[in-house]
N, CA, C and O atoms as a Maestro MAE file, in Angstrom:
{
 s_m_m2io_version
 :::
 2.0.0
}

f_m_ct {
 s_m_title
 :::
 protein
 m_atom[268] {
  # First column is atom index #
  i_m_mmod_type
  r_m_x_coord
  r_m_y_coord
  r_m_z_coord
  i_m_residue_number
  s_m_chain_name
  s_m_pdb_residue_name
  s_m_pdb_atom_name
  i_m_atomic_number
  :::
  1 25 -148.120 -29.680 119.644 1 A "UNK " " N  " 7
  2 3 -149.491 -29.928 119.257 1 A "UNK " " CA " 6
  3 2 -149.983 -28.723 118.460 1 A "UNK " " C  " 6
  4 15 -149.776 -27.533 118.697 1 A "UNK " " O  " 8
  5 25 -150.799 -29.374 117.296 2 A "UNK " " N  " 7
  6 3 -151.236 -27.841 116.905 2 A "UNK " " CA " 6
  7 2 -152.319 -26.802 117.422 2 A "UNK " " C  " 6
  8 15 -152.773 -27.200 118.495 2 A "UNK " " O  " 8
  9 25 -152.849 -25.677 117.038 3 A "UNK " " N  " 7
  10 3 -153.540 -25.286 117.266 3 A "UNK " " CA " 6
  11 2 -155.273 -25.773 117.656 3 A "UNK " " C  " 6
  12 15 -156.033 -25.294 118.498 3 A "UNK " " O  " 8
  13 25 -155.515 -27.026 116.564 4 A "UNK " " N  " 7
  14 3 -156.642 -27.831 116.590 4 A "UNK " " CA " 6
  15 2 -156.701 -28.839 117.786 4 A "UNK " " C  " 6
  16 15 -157.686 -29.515 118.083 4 A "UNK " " O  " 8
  17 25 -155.351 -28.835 118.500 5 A "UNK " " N  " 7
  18 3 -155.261 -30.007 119.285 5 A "UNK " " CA " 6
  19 2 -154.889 -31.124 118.849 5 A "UNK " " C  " 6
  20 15 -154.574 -31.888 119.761 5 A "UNK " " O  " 8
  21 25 -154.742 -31.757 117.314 6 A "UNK " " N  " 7
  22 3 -154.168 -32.663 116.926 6 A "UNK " " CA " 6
  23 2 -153.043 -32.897 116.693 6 A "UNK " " C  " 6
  24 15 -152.446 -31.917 116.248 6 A "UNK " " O  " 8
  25 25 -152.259 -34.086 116.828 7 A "UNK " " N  " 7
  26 3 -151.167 -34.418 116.576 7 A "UNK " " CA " 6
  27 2 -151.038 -35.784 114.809 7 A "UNK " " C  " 6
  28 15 -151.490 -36.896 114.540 7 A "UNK " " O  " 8
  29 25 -150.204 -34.800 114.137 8 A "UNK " " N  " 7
  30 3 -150.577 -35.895 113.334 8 A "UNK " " CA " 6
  31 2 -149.834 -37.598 113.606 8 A "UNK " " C  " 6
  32 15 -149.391 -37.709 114.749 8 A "UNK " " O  " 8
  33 25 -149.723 -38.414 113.036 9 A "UNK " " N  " 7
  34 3 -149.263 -39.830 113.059 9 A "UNK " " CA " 6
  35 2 -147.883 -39.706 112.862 9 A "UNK " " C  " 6
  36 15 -147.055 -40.295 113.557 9 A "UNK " " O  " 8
  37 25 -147.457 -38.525 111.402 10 A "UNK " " N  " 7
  38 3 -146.211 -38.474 111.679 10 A "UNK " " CA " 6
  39 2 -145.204 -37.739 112.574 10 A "UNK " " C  " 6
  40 15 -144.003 -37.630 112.331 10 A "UNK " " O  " 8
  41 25 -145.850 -37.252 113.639 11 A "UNK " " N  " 7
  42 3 -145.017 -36.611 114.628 11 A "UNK " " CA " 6
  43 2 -145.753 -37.207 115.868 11 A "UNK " " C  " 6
  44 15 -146.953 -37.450 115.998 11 A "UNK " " O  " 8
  45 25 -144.268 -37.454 117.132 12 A "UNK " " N  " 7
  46 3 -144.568 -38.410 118.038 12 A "UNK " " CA " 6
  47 2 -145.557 -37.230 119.245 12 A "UNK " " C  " 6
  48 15 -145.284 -36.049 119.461 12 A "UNK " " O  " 8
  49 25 -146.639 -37.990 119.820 13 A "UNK " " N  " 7
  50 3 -147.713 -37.390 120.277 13 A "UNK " " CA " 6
  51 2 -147.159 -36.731 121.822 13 A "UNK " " C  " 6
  52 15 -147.874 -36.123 122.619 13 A "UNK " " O  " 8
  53 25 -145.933 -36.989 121.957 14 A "UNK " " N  " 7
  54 3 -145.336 -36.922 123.323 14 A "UNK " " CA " 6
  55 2 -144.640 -35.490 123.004 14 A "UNK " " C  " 6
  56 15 -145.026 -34.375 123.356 14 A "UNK " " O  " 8
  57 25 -143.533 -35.835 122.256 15 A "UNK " " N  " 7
  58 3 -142.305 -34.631 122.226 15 A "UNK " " CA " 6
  59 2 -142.601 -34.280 120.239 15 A "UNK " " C  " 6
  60 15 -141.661 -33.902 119.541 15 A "UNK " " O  " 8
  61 25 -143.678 -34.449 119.798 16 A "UNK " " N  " 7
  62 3 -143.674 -34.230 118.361 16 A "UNK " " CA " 6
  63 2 -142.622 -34.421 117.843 16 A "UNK " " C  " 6
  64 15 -142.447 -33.533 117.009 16 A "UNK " " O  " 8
  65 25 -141.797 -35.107 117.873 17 A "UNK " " N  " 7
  66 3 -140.810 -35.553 116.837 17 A "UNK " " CA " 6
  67 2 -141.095 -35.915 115.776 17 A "UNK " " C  " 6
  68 15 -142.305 -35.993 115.563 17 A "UNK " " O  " 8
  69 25 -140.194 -36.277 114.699 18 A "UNK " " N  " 7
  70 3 -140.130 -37.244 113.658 18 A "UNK " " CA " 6
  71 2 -140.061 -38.641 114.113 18 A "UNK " " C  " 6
  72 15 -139.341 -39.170 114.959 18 A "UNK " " O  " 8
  73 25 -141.020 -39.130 113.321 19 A "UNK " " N  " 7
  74 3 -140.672 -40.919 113.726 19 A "UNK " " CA " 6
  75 2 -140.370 -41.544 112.462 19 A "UNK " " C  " 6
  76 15 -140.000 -40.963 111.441 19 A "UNK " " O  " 8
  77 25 -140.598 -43.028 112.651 20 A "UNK " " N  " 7
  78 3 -140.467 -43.689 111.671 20 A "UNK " " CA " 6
  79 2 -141.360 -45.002 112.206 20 A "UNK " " C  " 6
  80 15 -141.628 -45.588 113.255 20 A "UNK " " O  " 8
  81 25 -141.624 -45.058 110.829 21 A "UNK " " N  " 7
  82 3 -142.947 -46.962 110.792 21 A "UNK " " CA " 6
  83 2 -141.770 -47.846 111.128 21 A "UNK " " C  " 6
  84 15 -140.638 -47.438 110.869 21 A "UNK " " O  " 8
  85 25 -141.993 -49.261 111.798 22 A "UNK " " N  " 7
  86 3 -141.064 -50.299 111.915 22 A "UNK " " CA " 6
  87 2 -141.474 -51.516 111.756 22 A "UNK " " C  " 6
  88 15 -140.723 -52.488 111.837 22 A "UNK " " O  " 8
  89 25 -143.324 -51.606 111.391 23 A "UNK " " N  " 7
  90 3 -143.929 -52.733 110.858 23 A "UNK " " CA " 6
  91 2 -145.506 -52.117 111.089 23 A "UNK " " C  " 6
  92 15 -146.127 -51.343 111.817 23 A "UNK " " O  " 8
  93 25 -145.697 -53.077 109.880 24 A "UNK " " N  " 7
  94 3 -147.463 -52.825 109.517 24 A "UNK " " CA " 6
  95 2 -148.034 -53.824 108.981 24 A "UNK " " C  " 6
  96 15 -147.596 -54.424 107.999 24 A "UNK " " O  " 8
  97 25 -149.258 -54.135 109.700 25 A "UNK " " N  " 7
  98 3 -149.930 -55.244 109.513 25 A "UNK " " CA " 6
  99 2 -151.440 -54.953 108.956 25 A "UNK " " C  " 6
  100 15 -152.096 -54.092 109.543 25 A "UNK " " O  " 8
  101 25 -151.968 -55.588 107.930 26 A "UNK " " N  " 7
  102 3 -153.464 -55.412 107.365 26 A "UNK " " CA " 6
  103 2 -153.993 -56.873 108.096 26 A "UNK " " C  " 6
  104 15 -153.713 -58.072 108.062 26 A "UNK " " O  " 8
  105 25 -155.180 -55.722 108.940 27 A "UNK " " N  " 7
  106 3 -156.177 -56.659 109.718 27 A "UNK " " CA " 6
  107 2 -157.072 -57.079 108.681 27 A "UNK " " C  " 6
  108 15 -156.927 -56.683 107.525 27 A "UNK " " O  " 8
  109 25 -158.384 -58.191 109.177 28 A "UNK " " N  " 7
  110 3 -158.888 -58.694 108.095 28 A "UNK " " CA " 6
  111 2 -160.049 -58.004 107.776 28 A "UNK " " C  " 6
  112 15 -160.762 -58.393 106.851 28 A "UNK " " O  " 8
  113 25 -160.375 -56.819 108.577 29 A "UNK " " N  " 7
  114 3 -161.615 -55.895 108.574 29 A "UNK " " CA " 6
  115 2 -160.750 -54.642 107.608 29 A "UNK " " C  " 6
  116 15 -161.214 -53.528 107.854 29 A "UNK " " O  " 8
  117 25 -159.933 -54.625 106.874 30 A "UNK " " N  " 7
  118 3 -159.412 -53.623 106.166 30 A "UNK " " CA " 6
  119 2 -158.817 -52.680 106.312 30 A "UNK " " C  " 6
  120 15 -158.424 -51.926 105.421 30 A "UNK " " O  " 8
  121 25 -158.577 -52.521 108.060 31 A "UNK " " N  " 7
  122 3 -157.336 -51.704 108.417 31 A "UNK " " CA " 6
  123 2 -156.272 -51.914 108.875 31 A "UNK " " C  " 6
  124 15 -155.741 -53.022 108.956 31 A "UNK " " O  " 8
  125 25 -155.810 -50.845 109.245 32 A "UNK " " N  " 7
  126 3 -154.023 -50.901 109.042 32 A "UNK " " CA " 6
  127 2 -153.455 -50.695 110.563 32 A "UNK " " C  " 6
  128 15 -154.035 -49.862 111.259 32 A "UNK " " O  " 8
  129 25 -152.404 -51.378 111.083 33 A "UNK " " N  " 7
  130 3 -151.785 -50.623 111.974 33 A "UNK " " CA " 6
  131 2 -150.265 -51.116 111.803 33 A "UNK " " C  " 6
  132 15 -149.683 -52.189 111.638 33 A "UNK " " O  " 8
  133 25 -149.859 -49.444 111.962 34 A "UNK " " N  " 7
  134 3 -148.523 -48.783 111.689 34 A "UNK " " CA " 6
  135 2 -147.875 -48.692 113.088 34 A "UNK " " C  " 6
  136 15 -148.204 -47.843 113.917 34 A "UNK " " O  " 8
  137 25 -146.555 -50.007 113.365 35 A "UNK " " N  " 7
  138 3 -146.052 -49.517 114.610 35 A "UNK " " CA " 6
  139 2 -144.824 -48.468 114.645 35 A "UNK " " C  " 6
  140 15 -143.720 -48.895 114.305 35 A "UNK " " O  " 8
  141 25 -144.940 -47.266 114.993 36 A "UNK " " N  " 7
  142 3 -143.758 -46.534 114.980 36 A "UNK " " CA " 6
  143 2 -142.657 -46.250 116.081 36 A "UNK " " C  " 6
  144 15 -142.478 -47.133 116.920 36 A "UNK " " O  " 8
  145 25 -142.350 -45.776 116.108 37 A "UNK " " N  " 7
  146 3 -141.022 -45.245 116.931 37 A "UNK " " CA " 6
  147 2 -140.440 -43.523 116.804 37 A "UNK " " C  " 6
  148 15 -139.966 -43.063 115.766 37 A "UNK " " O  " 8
  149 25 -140.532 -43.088 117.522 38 A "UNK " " N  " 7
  150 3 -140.254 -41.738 118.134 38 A "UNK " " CA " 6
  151 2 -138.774 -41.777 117.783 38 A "UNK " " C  " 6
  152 15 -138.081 -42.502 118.497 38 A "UNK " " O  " 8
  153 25 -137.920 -40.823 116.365 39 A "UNK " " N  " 7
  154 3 -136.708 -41.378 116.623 39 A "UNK " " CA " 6
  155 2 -136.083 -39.666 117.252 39 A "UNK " " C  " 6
  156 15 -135.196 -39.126 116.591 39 A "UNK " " O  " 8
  157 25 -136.603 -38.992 118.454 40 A "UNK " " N  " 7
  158 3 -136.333 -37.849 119.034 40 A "UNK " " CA " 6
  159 2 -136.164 -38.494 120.513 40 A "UNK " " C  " 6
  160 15 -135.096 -38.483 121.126 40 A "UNK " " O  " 8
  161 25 -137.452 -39.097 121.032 41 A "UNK " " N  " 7
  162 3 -137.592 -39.671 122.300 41 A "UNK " " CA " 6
  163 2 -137.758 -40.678 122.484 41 A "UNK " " C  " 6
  164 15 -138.204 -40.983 123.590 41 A "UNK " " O  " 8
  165 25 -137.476 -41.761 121.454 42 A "UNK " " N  " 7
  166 3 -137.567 -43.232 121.645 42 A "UNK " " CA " 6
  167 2 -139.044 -43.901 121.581 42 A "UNK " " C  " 6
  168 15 -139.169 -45.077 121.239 42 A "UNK " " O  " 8
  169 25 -140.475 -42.858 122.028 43 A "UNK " " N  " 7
  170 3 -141.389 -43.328 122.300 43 A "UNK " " CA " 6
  171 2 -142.244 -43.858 121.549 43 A "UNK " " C  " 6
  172 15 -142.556 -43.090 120.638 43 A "UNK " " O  " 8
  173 25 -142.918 -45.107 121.511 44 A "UNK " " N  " 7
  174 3 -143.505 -46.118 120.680 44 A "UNK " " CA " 6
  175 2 -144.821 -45.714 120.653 44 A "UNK " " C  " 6
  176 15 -145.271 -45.139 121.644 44 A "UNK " " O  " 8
  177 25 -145.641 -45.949 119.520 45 A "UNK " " N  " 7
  178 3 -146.875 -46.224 119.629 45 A "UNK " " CA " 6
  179 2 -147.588 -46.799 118.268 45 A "UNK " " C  " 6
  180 15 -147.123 -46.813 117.128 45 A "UNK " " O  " 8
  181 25 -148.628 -47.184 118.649 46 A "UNK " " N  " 7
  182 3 -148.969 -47.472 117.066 46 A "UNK " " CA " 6
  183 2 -150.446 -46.667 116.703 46 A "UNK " " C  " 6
  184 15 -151.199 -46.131 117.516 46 A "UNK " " O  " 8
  185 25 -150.599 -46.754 115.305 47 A "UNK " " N  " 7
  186 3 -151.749 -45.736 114.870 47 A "UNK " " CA " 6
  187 2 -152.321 -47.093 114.031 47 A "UNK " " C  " 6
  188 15 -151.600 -48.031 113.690 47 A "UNK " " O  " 8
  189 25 -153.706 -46.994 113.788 48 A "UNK " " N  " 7
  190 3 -154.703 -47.396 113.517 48 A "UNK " " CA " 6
  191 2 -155.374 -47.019 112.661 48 A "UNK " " C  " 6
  192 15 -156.532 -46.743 112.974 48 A "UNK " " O  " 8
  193 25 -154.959 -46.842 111.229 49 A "UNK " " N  " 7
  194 3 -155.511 -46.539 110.220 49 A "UNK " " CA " 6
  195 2 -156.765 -47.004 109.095 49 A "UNK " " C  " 6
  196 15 -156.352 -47.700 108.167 49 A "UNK " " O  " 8
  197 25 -158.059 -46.727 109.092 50 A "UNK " " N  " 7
  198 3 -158.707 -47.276 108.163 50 A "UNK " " CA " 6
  199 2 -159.321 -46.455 107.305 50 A "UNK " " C  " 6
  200 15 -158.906 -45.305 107.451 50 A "UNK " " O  " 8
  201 25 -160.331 -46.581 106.272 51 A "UNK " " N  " 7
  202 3 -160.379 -46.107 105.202 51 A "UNK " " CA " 6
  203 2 -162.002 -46.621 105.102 51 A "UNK " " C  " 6
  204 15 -162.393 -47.718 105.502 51 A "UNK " " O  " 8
  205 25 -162.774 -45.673 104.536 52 A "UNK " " N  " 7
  206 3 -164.007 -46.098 103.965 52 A "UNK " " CA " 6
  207 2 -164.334 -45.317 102.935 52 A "UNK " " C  " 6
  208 15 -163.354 -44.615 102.688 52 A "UNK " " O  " 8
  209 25 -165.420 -45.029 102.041 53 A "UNK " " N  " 7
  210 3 -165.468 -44.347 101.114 53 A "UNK " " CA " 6
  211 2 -165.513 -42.824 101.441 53 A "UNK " " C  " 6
  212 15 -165.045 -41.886 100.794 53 A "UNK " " O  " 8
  213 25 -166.108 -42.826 102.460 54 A "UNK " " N  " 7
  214 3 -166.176 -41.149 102.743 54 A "UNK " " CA " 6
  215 2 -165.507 -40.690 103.524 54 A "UNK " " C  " 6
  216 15 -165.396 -39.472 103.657 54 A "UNK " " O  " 8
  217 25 -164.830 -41.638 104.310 55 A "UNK " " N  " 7
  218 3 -163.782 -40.734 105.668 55 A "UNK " " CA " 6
  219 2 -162.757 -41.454 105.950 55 A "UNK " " C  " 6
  220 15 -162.718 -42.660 106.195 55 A "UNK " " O  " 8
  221 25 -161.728 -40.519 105.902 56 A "UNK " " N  " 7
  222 3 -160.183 -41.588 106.148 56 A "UNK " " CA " 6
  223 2 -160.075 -41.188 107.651 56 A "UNK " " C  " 6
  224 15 -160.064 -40.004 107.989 56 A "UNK " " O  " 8
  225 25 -159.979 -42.411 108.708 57 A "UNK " " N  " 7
  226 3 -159.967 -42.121 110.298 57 A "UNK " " CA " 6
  227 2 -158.534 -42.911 111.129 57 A "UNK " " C  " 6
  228 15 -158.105 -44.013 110.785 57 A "UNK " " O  " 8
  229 25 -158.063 -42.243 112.038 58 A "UNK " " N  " 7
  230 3 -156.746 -42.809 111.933 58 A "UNK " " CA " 6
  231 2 -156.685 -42.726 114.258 58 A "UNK " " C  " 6
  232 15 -157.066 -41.735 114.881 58 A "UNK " " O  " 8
  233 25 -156.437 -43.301 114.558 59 A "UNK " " N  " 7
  234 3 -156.342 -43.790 116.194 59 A "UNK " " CA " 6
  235 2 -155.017 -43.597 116.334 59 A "UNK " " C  " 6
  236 15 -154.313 -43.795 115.345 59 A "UNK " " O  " 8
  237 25 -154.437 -43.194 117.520 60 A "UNK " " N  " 7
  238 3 -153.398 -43.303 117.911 60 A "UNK " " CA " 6
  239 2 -153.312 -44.301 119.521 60 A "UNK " " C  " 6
  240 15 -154.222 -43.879 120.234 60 A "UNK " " O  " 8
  241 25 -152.788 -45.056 120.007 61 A "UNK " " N  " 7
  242 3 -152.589 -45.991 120.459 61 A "UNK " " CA " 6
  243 2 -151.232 -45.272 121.582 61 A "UNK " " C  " 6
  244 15 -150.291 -45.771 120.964 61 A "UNK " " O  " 8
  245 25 -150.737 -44.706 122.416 62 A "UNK " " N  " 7
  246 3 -149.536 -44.813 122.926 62 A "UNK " " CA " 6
  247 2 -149.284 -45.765 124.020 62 A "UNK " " C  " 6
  248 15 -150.209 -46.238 124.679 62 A "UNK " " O  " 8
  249 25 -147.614 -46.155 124.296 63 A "UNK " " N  " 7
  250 3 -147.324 -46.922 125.030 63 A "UNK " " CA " 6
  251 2 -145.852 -46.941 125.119 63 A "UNK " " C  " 6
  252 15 -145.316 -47.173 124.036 63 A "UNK " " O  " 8
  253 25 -144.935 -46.733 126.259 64 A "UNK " " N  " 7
  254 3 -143.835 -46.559 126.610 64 A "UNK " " CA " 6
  255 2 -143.287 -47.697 127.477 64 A "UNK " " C  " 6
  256 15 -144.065 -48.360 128.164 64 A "UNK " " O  " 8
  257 25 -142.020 -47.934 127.466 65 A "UNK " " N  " 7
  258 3 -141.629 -48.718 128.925 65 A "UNK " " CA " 6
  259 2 -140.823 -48.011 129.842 65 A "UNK " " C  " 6
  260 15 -139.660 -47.711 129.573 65 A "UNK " " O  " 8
  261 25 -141.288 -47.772 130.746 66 A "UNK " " N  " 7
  262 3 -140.894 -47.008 131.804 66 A "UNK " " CA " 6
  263 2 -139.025 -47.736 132.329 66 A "UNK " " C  " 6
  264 15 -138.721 -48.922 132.456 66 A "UNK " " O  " 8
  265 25 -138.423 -46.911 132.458 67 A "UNK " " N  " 7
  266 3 -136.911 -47.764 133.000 67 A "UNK " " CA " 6
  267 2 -136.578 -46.899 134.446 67 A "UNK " " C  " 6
  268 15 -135.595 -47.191 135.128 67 A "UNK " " O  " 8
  :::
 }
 m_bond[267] {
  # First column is bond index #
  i_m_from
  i_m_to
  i_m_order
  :::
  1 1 2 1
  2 2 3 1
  3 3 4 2
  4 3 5 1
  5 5 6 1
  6 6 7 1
  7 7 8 2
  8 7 9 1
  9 9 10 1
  10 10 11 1
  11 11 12 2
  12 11 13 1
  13 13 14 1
  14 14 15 1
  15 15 16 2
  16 15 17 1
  17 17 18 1
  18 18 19 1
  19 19 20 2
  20 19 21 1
  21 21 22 1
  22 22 23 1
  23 23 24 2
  24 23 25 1
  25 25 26 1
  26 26 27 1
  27 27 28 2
  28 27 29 1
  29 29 30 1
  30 30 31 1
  31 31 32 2
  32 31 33 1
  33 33 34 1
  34 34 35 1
  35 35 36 2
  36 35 37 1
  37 37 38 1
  38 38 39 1
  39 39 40 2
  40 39 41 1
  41 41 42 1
  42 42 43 1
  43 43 44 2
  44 43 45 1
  45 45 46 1
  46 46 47 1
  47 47 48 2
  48 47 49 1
  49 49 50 1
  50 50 51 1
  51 51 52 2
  52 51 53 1
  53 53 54 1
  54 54 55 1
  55 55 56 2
  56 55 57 1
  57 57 58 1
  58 58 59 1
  59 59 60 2
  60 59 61 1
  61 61 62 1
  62 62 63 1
  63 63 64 2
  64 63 65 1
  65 65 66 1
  66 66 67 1
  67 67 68 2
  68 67 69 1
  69 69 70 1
  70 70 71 1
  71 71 72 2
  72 71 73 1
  73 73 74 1
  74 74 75 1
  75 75 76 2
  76 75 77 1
  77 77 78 1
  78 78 79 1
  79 79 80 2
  80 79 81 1
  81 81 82 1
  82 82 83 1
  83 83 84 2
  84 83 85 1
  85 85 86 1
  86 86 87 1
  87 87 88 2
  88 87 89 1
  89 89 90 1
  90 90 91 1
  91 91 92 2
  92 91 93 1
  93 93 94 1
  94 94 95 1
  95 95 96 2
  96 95 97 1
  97 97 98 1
  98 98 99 1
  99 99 100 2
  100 99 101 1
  101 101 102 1
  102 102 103 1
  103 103 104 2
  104 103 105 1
  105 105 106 1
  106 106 107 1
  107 107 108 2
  108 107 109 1
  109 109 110 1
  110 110 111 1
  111 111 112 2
  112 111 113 1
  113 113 114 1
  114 114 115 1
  115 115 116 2
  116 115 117 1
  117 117 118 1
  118 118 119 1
  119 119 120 2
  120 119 121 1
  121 121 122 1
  122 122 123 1
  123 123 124 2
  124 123 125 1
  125 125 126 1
  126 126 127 1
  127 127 128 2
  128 127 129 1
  129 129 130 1
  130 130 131 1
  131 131 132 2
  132 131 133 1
  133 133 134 1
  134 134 135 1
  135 135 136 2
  136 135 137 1
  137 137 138 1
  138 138 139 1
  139 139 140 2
  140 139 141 1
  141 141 142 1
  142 142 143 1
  143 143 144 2
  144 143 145 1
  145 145 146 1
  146 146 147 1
  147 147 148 2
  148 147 149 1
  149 149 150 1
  150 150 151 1
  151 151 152 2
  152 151 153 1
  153 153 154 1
  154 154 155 1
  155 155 156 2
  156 155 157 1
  157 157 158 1
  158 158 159 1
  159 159 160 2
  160 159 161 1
  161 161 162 1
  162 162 163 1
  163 163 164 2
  164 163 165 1
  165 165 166 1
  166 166 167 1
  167 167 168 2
  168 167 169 1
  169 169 170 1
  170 170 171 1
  171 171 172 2
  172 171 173 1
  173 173 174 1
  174 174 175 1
  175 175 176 2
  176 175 177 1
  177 177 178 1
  178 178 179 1
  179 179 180 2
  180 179 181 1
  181 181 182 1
  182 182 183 1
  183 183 184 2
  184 183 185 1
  185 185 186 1
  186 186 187 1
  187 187 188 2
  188 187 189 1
  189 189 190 1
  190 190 191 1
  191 191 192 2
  192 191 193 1
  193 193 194 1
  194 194 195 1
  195 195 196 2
  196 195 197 1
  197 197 198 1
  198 198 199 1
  199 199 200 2
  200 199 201 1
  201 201 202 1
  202 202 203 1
  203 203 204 2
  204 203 205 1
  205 205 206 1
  206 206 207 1
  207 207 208 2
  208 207 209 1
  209 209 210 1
  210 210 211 1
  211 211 212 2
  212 211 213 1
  213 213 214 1
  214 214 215 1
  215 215 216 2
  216 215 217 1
  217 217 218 1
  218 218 219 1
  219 219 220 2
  220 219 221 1
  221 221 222 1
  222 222 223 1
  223 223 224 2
  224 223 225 1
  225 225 226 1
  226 226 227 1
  227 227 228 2
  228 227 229 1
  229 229 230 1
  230 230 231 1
  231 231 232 2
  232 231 233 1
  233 233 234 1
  234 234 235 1
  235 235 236 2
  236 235 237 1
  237 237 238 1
  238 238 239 1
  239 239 240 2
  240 239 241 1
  241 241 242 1
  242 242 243 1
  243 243 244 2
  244 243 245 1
  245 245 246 1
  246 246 247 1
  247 247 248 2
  248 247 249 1
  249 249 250 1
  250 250 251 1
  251 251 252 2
  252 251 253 1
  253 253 254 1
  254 254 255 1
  255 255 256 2
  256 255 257 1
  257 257 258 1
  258 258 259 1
  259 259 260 2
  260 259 261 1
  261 261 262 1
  262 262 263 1
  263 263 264 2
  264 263 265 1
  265 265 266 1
  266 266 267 1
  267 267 268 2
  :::
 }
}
């Protein structure tokens, strides 16, 4: 995590890895969600991206399956 406390979208919010997108869907209110994959720790989540004229705002979503 950085110093600010944020984690960005492209590093997984768990073990900061590298991930990768594996599907993305445009909702009908104009945003985005990006499902990724943790390819360090496997761990999934998706981010929630939207856009307006003055502020780009982005959610992170996590969710794992426990084994």
């Amino acid at each position: 995590m950085s110093e600010s406390g944020f984690v960005s979208a492209k590093h997984c919010p768990i073990c900061e890895g590298e991930t990768k997108v594996y599907d993305s869907r445009a909702k009908e209110d104009g945003q985005i969600l990006r499902y990724r994959e943790c390819l360090k720790c496997g761990a999934k989540y998706i981010t929630n991206e939207s856009f307006s004229r003055f502020v780009y705002r982005k959610e992170i979503k996590i969710g794992w399956k426990m084994k």
